[in-house]
PDB file of N, CA, C and O in Angstrom:
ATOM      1  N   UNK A   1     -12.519  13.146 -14.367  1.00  0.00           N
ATOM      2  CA  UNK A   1     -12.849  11.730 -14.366  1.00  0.00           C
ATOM      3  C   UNK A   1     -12.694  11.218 -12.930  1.00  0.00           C
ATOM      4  O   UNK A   1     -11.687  11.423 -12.252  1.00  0.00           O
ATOM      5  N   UNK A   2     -13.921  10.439 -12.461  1.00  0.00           N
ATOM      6  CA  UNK A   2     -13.624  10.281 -10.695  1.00  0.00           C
ATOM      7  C   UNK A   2     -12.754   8.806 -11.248  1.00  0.00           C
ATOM      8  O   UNK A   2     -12.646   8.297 -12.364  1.00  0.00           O
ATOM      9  N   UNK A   3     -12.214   8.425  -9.882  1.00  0.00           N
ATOM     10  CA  UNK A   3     -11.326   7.268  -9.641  1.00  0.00           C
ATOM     11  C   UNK A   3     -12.075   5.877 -10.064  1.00  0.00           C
ATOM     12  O   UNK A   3     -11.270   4.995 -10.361  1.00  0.00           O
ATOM     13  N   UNK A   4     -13.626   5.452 -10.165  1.00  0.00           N
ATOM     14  CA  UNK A   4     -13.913   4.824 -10.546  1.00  0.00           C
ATOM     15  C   UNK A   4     -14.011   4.143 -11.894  1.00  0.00           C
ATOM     16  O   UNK A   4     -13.773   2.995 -12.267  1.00  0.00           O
ATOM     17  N   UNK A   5     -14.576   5.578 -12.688  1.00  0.00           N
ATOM     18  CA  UNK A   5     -14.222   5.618 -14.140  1.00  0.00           C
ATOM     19  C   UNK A   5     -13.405   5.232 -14.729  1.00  0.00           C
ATOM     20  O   UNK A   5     -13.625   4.486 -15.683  1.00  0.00           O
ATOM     21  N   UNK A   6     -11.559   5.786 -14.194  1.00  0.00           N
ATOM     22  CA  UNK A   6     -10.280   5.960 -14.172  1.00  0.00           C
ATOM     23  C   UNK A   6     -10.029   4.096 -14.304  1.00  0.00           C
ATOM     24  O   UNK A   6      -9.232   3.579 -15.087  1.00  0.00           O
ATOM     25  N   UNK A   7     -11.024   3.253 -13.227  1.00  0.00           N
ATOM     26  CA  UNK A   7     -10.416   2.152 -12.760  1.00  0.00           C
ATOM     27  C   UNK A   7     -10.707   1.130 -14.370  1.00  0.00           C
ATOM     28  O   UNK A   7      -9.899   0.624 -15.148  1.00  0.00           O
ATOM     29  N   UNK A   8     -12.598   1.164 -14.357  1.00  0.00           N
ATOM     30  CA  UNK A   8     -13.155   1.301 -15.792  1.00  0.00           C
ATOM     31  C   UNK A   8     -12.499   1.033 -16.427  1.00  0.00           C
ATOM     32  O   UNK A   8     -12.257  -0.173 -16.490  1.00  0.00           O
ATOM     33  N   UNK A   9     -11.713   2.041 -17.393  1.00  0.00           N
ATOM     34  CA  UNK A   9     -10.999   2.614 -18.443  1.00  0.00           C
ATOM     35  C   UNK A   9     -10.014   1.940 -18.281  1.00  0.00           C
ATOM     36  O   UNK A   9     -10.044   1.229 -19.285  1.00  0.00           O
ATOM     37  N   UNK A  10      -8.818   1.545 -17.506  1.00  0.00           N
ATOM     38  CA  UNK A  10      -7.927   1.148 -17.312  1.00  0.00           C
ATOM     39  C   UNK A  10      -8.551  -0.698 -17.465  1.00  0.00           C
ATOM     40  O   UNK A  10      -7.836  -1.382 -18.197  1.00  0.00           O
ATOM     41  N   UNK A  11      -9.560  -1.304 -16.940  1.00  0.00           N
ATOM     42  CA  UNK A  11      -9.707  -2.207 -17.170  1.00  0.00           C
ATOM     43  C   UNK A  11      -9.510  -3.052 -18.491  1.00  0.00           C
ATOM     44  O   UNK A  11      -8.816  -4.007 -18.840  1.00  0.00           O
ATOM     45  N   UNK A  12     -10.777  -1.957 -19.236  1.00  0.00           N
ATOM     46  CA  UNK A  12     -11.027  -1.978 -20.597  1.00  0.00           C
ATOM     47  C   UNK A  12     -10.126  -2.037 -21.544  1.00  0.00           C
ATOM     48  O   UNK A  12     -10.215  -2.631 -22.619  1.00  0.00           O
ATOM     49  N   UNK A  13      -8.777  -1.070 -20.907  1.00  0.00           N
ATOM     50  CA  UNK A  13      -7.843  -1.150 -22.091  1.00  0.00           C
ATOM     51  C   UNK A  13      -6.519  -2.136 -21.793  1.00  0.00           C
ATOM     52  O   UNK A  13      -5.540  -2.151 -22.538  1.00  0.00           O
ATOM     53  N   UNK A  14      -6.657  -3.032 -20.475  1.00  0.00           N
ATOM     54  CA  UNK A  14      -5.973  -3.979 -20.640  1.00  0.00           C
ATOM     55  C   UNK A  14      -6.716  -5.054 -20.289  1.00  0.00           C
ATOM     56  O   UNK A  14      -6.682  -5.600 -19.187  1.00  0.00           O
ATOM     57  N   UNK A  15      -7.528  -5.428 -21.404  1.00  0.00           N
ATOM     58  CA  UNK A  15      -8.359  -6.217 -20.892  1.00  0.00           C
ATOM     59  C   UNK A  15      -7.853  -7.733 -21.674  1.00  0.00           C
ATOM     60  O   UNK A  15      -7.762  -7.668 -22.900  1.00  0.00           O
ATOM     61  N   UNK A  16      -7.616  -8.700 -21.198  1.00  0.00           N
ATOM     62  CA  UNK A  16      -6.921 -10.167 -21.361  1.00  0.00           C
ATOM     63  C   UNK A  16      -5.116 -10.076 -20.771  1.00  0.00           C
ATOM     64  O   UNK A  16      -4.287 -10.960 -20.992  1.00  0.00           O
ATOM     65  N   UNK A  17      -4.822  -8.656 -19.929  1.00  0.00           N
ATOM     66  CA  UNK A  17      -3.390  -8.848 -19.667  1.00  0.00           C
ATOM     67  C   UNK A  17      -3.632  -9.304 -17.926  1.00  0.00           C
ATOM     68  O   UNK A  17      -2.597  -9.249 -17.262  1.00  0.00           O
ATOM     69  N   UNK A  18      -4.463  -9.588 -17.434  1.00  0.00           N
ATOM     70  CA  UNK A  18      -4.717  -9.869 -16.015  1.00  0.00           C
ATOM     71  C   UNK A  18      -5.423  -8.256 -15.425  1.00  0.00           C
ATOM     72  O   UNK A  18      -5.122  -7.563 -14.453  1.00  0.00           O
ATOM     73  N   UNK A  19      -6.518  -8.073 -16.565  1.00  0.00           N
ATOM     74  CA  UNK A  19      -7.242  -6.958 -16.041  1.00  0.00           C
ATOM     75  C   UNK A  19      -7.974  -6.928 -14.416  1.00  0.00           C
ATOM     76  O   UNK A  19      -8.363  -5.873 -13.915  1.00  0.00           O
ATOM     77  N   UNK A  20      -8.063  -8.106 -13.801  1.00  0.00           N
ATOM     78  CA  UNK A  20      -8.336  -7.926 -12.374  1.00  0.00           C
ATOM     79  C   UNK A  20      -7.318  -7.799 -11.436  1.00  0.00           C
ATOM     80  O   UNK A  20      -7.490  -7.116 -10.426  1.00  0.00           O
ATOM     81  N   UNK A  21      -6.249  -8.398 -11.666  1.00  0.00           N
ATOM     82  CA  UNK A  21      -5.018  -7.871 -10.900  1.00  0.00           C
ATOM     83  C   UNK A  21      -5.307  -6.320 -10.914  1.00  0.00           C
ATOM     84  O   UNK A  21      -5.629  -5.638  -9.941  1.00  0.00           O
ATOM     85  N   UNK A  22      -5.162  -5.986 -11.953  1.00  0.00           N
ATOM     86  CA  UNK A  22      -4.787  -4.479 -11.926  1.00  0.00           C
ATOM     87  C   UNK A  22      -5.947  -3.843 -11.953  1.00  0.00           C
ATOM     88  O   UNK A  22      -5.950  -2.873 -12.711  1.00  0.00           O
ATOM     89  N   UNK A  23      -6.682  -3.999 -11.531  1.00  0.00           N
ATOM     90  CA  UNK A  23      -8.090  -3.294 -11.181  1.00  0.00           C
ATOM     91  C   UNK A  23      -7.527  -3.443  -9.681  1.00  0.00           C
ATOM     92  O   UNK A  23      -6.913  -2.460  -9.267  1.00  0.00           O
ATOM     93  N   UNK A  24      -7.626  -4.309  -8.998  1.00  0.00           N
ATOM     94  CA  UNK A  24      -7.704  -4.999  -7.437  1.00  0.00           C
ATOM     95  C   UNK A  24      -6.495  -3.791  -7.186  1.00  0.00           C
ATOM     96  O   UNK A  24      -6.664  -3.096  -6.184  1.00  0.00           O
ATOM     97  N   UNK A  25      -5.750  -3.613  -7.712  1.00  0.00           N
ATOM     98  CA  UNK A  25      -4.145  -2.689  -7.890  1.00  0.00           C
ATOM     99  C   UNK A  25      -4.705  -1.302  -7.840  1.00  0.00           C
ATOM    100  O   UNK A  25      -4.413  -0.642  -6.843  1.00  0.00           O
ATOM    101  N   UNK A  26      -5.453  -0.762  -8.742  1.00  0.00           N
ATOM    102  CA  UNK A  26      -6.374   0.834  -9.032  1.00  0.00           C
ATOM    103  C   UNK A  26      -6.656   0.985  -7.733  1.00  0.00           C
ATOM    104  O   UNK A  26      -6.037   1.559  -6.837  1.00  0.00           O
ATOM    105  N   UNK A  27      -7.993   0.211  -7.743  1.00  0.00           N
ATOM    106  CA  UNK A  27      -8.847   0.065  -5.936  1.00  0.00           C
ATOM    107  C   UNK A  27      -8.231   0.587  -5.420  1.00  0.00           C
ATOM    108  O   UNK A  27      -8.338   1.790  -5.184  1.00  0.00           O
ATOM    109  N   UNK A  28      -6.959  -0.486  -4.898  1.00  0.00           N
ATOM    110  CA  UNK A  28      -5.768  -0.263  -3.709  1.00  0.00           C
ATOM    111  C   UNK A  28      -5.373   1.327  -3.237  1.00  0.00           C
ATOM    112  O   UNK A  28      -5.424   1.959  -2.183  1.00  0.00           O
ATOM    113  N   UNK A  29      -4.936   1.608  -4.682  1.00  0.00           N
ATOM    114  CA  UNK A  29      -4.262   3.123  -4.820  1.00  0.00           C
ATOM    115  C   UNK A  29      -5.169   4.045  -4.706  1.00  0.00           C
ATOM    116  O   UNK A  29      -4.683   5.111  -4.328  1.00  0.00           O
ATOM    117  N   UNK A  30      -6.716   4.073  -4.945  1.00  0.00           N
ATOM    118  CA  UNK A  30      -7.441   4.943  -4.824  1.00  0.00           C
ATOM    119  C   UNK A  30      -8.204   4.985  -3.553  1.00  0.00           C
ATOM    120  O   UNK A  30      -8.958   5.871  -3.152  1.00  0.00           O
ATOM    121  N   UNK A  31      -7.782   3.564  -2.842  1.00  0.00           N
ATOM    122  CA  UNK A  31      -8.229   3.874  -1.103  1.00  0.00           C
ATOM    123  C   UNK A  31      -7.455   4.638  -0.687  1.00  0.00           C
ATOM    124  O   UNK A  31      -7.758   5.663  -0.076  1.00  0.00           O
ATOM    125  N   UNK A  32      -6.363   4.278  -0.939  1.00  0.00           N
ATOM    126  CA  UNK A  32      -4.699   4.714  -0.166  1.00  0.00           C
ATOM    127  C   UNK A  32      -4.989   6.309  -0.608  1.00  0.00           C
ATOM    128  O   UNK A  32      -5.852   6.786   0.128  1.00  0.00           O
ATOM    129  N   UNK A  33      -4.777   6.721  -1.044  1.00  0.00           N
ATOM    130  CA  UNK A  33      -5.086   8.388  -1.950  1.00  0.00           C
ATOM    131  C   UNK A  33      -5.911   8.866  -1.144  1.00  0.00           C
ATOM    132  O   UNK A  33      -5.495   9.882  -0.587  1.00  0.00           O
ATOM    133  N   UNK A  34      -7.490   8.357  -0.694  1.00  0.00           N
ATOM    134  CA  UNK A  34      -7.978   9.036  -0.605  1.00  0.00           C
ATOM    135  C   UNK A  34      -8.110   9.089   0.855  1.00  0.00           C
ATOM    136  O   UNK A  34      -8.410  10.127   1.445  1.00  0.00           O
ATOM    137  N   UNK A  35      -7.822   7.651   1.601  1.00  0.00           N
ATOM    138  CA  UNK A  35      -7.026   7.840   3.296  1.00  0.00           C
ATOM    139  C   UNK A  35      -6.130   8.583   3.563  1.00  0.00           C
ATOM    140  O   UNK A  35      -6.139   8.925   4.746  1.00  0.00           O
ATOM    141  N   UNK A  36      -5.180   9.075   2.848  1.00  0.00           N
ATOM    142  CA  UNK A  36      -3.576  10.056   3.422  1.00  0.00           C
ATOM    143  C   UNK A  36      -4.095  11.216   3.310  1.00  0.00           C
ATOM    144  O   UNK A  36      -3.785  12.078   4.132  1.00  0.00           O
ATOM    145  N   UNK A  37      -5.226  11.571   2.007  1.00  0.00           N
ATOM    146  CA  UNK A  37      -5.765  12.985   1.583  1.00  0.00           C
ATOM    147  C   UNK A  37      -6.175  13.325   3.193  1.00  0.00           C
ATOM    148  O   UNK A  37      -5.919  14.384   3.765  1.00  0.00           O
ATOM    149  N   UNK A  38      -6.802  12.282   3.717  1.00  0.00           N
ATOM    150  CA  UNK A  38      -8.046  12.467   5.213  1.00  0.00           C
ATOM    151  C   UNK A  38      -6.917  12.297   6.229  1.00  0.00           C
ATOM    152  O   UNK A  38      -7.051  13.167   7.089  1.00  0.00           O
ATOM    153  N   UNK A  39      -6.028  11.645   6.430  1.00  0.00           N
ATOM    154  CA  UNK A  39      -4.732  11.131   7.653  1.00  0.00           C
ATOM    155  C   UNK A  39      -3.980  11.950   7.242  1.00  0.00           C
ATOM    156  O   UNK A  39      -3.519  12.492   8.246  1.00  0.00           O
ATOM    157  N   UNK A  40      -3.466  12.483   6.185  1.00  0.00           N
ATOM    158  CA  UNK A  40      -1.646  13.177   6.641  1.00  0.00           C
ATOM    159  C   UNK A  40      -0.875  12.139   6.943  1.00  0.00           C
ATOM    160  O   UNK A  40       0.288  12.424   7.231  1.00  0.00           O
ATOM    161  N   UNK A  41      -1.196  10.958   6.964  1.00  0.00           N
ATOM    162  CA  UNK A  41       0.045   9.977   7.042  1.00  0.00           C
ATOM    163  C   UNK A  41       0.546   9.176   6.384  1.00  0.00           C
ATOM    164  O   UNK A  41       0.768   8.051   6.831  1.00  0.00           O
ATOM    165  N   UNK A  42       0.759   9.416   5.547  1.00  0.00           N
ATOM    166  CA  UNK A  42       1.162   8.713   4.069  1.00  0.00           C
ATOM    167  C   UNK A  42       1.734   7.358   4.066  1.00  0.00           C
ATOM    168  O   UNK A  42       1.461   6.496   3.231  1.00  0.00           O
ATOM    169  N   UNK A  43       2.638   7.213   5.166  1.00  0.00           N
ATOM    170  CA  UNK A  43       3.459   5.710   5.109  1.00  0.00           C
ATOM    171  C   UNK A  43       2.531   5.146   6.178  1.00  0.00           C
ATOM    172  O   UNK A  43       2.174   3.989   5.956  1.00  0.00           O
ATOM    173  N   UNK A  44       2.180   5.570   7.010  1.00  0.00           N
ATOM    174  CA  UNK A  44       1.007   4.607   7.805  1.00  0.00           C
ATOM    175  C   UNK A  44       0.229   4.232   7.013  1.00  0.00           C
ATOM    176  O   UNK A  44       0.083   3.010   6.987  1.00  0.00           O
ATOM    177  N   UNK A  45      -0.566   5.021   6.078  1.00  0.00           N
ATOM    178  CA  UNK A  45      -1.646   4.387   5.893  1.00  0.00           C
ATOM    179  C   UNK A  45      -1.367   3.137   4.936  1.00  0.00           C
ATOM    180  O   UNK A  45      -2.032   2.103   4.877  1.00  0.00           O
ATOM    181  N   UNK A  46      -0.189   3.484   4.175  1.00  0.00           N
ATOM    182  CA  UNK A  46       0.436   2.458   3.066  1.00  0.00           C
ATOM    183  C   UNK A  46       0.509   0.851   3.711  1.00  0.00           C
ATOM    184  O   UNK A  46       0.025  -0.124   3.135  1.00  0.00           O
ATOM    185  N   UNK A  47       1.295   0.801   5.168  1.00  0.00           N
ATOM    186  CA  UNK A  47       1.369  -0.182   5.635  1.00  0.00           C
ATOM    187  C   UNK A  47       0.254  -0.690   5.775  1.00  0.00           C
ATOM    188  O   UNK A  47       0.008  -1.775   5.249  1.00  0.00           O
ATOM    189  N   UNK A  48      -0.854   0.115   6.665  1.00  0.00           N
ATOM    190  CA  UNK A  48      -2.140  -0.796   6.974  1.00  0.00           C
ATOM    191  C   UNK A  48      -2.735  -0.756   5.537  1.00  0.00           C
ATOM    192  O   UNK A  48      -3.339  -1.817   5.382  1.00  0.00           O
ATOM    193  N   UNK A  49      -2.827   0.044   4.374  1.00  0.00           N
ATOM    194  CA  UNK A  49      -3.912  -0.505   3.416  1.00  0.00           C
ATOM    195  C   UNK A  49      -2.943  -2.072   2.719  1.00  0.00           C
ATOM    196  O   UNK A  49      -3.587  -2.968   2.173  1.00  0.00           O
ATOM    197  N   UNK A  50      -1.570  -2.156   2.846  1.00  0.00           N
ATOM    198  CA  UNK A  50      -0.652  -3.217   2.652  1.00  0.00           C
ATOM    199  C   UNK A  50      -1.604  -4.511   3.115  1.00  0.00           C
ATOM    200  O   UNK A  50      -2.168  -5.329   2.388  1.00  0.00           O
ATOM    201  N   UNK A  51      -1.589  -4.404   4.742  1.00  0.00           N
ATOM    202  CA  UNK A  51      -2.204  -5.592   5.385  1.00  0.00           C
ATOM    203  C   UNK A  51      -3.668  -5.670   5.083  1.00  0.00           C
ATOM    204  O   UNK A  51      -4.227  -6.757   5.234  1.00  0.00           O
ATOM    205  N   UNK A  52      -4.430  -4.501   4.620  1.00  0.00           N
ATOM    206  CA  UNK A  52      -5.808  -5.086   4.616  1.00  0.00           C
ATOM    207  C   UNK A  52      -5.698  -5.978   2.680  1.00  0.00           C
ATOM    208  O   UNK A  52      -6.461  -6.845   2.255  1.00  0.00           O
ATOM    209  N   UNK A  53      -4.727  -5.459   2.073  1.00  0.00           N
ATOM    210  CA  UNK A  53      -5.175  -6.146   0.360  1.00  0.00           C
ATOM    211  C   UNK A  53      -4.741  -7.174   0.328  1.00  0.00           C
ATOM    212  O   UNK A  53      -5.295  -8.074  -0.302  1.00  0.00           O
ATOM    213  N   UNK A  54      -3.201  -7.410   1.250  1.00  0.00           N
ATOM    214  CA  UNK A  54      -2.082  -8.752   1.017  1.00  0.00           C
ATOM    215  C   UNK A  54      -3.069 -10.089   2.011  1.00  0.00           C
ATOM    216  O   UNK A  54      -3.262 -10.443   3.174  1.00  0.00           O
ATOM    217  N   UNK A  55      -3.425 -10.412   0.722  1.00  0.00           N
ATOM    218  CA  UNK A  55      -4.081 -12.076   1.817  1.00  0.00           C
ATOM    219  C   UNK A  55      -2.933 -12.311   2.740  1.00  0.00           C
ATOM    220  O   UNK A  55      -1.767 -12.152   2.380  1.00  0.00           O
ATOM    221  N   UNK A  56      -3.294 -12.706   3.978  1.00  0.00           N
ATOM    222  CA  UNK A  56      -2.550 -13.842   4.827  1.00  0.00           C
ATOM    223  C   UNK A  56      -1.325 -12.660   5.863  1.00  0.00           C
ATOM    224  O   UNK A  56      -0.747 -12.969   6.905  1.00  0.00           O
ATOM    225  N   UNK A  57      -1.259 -11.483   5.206  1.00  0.00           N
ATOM    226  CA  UNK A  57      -0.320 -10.358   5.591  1.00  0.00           C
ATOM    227  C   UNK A  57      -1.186  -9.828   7.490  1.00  0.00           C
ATOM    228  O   UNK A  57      -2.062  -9.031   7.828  1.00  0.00           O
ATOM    229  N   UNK A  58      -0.411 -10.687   8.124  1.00  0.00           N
ATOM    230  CA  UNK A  58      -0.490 -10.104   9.559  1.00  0.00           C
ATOM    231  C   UNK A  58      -0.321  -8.381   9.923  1.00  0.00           C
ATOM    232  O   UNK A  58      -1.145  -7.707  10.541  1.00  0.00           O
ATOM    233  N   UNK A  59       0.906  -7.936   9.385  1.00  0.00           N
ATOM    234  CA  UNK A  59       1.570  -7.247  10.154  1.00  0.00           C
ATOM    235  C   UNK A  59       2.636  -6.259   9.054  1.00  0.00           C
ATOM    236  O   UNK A  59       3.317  -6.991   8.336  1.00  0.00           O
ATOM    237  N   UNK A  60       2.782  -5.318   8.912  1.00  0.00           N
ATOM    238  CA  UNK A  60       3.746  -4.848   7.652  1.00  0.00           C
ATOM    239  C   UNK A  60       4.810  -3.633   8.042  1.00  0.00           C
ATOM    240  O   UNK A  60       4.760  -3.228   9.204  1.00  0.00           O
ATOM    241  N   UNK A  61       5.544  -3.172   7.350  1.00  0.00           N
ATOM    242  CA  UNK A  61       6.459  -1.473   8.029  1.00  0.00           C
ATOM    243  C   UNK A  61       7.137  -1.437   6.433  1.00  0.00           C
ATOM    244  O   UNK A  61       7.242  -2.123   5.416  1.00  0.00           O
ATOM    245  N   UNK A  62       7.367  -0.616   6.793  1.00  0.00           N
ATOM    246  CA  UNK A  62       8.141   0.544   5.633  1.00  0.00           C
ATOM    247  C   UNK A  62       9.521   0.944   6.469  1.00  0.00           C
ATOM    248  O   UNK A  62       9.562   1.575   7.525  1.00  0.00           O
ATOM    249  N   UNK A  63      10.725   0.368   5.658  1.00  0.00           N
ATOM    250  CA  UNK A  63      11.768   0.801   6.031  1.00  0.00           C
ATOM    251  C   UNK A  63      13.060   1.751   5.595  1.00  0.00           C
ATOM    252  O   UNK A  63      13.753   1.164   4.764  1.00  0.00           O
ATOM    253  N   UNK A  64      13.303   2.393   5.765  1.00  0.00           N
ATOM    254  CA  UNK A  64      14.212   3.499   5.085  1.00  0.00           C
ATOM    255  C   UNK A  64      15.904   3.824   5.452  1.00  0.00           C
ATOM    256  O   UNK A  64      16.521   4.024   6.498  1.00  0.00           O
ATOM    257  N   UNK A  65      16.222   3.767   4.193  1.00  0.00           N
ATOM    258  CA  UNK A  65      17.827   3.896   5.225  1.00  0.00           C
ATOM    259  C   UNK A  65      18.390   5.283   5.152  1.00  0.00           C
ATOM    260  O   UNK A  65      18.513   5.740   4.016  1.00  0.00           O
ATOM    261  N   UNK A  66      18.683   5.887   5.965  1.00  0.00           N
ATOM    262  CA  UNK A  66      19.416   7.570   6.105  1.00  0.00           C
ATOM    263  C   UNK A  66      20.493   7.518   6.575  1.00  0.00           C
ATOM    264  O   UNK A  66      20.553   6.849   7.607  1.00  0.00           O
ATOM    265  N   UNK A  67      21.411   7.969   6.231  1.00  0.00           N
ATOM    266  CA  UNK A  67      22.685   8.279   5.967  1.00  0.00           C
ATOM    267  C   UNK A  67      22.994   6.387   6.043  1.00  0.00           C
ATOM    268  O   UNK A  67      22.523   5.599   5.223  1.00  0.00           O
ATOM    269  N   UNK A  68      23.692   6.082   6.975  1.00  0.00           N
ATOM    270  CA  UNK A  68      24.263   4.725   6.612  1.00  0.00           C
ATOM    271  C   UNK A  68      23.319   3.459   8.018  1.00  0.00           C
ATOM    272  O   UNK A  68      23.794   2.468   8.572  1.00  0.00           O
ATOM    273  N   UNK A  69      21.847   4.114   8.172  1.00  0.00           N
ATOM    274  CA  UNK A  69      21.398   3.916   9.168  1.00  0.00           C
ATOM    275  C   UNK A  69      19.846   3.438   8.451  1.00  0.00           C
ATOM    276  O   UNK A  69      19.190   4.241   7.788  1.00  0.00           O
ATOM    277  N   UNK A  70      19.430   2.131   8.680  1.00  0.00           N
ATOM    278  CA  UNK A  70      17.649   1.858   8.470  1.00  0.00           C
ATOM    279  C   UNK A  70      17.364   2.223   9.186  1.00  0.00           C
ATOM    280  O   UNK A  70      18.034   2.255  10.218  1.00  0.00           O
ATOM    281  N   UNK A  71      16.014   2.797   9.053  1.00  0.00           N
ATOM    282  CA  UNK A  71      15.455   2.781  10.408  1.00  0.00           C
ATOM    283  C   UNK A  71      13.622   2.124   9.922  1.00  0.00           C
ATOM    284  O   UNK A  71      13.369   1.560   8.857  1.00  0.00           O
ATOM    285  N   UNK A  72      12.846   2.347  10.769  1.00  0.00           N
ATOM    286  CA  UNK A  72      11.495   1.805  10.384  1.00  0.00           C
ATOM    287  C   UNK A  72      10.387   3.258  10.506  1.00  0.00           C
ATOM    288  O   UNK A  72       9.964   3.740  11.557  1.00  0.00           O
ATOM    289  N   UNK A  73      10.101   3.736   9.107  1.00  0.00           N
ATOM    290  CA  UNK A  73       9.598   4.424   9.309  1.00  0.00           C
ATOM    291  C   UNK A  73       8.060   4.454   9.440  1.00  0.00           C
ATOM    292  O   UNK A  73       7.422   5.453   9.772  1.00  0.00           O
ATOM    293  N   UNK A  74       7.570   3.327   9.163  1.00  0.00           N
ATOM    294  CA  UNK A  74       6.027   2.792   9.419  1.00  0.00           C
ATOM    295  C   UNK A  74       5.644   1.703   9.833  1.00  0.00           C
ATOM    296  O   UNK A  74       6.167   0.792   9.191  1.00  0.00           O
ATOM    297  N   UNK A  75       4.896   1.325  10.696  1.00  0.00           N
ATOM    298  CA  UNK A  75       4.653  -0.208  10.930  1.00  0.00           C
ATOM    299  C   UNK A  75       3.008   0.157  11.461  1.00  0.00           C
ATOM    300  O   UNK A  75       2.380   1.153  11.821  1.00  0.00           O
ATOM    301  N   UNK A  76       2.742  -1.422  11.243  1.00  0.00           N
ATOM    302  CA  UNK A  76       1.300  -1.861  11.498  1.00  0.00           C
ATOM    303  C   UNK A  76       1.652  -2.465  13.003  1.00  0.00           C
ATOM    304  O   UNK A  76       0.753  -2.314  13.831  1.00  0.00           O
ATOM    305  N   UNK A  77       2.541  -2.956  13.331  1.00  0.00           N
ATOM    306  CA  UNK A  77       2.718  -3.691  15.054  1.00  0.00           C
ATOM    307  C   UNK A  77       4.384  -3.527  15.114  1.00  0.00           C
ATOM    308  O   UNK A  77       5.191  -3.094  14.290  1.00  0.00           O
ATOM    309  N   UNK A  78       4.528  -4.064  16.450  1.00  0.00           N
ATOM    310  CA  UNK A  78       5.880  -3.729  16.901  1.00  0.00           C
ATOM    311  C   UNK A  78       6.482  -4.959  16.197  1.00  0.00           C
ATOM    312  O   UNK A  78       7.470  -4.713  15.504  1.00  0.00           O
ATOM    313  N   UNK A  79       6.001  -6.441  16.257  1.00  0.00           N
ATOM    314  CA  UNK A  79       6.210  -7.481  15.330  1.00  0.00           C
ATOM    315  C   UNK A  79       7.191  -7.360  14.164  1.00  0.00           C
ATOM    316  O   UNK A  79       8.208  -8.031  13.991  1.00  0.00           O
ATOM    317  N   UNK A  80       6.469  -5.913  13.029  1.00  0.00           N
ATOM    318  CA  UNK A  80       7.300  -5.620  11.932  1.00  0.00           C
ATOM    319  C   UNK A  80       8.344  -4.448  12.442  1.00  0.00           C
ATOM    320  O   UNK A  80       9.269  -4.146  11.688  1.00  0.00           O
ATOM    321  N   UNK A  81       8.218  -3.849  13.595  1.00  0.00           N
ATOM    322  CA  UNK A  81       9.602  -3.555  14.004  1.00  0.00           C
ATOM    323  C   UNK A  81      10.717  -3.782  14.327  1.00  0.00           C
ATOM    324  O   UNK A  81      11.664  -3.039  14.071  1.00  0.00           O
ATOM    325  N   UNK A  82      10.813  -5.233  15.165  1.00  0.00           N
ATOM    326  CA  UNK A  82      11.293  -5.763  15.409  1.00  0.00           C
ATOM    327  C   UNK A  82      11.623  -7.092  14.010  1.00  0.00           C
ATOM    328  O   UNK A  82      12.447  -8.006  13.973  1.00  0.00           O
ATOM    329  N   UNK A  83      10.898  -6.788  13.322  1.00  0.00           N
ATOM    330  CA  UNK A  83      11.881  -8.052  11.889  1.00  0.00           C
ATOM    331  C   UNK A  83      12.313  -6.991  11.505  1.00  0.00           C
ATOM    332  O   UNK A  83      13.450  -7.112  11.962  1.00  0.00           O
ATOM    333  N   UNK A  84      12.315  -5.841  10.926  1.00  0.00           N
ATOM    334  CA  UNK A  84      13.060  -4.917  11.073  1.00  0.00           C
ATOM    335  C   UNK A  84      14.480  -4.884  11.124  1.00  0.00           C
ATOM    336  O   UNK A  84      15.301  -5.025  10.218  1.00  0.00           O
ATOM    337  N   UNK A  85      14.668  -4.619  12.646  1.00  0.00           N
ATOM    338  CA  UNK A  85      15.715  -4.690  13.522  1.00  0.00           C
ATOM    339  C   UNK A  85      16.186  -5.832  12.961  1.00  0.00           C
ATOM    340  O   UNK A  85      17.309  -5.667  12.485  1.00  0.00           O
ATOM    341  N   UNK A  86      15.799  -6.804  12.852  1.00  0.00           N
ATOM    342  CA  UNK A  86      16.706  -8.194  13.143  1.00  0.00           C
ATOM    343  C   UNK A  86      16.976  -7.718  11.369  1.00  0.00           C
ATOM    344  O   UNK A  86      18.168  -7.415  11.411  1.00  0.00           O
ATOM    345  N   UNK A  87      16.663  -7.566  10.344  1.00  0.00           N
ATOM    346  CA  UNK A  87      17.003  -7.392   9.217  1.00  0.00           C
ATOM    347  C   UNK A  87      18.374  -6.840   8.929  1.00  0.00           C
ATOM    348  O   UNK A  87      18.734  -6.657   7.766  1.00  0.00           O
TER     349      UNK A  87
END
C-alpha cells in the first residue's frame, strides 16, 4: 500500500474525529520518511519539516539530555540554539 492510500484509509476511518488534522499529520510523516530515507539525517530533517508544517514557526531544534547534560542535537538556525542554551 503506497503512503497515499495509507493517508486515504486512515482518513476514511476517522472520519468526523478531525480527519484533516490527521491527514495534514500522515502528509507530515510521509515527507519526513521519505527525506531521511534520501538525507541520513533524521533529526535535521524533523526540525526543518517542523518549520515548514508549524504556521508562524521561524526556527526549531531538537534537544536531548545525556548523562546529566542537554545538549542541541538539531536545529534549523543558531536562534534555536541559543533558546536552547538559555533553557
Amino acid at each position: 500500500m503506497s503512503h497515499t492510500e495509507h493517508v486515504v484509509r486512515s482518513r476514511t476511518a476517522f472520519s468526523g474525529c478531525g480527519e484533516y488534522d490527521l491527514l495534514e499529520v500522515a502528509q507530515a510523516m510521509c515527507s519526513l520518511s521519505d527525506r531521511v530515507a534520501d538525507a541520513g539525517q533524521p533529526l535535521d530533517e524533523l526540525v526543518t519539516v517542523a518549520v515548514e508544517r508549524v504556521p508562524g514557526a521561524r526556527w526549531a531544534s531538537v534537544t536531548m539530555m545525556r548523562g546529566d547534560r542537554f545538549t542541541t542535537a538539531a536545529s534549523t538556525a543558531e536562534q534555536a540554539a541559543r533558546a536552547d542554551t538559555l533553557q
